[in-house]
VOGU-3710 file (C-alpha; in Angstrom, 3 decimals, decimal comma):
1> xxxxxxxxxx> 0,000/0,000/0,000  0,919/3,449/-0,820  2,145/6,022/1,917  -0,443/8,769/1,714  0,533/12,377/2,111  -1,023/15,554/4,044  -2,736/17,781/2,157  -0,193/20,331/3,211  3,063/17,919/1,851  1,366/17,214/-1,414
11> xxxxxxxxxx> 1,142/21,510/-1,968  4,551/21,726/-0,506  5,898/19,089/-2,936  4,507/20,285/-5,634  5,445/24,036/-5,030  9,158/22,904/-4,671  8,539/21,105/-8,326  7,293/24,237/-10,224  9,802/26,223/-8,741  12,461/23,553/-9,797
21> xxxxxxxxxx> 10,956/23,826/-13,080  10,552/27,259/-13,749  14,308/27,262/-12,567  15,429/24,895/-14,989  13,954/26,390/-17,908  15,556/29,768/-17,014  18,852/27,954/-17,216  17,868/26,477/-20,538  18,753/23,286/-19,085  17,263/20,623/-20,270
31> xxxxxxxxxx> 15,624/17,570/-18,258  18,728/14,734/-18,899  21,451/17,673/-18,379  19,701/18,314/-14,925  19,375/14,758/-14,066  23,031/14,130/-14,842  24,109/17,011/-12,607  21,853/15,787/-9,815  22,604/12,176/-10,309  19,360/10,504/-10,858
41> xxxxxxxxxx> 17,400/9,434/-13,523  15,202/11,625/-15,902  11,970/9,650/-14,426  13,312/10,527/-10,755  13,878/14,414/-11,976  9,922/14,526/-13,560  8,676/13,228/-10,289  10,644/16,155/-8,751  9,363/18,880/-10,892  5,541/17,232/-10,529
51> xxxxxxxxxx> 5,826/17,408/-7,283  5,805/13,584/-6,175  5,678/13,745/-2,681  7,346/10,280/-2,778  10,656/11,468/-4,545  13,162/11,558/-1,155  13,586/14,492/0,271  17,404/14,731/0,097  16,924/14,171/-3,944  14,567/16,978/-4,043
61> xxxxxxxxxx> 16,893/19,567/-1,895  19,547/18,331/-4,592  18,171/19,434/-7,410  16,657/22,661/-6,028  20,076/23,946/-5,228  21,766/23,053/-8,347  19,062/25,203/-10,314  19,633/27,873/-7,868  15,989/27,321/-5,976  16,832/29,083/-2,207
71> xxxxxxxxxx> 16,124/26,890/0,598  14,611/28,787/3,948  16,678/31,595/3,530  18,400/33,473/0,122  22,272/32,446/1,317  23,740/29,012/1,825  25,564/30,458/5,024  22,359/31,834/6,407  21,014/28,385/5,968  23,699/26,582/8,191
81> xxxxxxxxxx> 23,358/29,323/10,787  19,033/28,578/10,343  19,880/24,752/10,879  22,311/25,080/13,717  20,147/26,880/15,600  17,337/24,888/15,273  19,501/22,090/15,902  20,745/23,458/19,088  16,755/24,667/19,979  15,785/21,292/19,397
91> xxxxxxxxxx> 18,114/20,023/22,042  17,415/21,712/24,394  13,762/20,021/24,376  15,342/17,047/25,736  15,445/13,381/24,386  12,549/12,158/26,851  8,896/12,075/25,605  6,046/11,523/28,310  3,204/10,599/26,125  -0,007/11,953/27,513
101> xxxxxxxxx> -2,879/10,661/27,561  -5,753/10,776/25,348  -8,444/9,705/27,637  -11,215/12,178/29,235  -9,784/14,946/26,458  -11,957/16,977/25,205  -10,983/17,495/21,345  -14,961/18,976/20,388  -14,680/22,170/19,413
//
């Protein structure tokens, strides 16, 4: 069975692909010369620029940086400095996860 998406992952997915596209074409690059720079196949890159939410993420960061597609911020540096301190944010949450409980909550709104 097929993993099924969000709503929310499907529009993010395929907002990454038109950008990818759109960024592509700009470059008058064409769909193999793209794939060969990003190291898949051309059938891996069209899933990419549909929008497959299924493509892996890391292969879809890939080839939005090599056609110059910014990722959370306009600068690769201000992207490490965005990751470290979320990183470092995240840690500080701890490792530990007390699961509540669902019972007796009231989730009608």
């Amino acid at each position: 069975m097929a993993k099924s998406f969000t709503p929310q992952a499907r529009d993010a997915a395929r907002a990454l692909g038109a950008q990818v596209a759109a960024a592509r074409r700009r470059r008058r690059w064409s769909t193999a010369r793209l794939a060969e720079q990003a190291g898949v196949s051309a059938p891996t890159l069209r899933k990419v620029e549909r929008g497959d939410p299924s493509v892996a993420l890391g292969t879809a960061l890939d080839v939005a940086v090599l056609v110059g597609v910014p990722l959370f911020s306009s600068s690769p540096s201000e992207l490490a400095v965005l990751a470290d301190s979320l990183v470092d944010r995240a840690a500080l949450l701890g490792e530990r996860v007390v699961p509540i409980s669902d019972q007796g909550l009231d989730d009608d709104f």
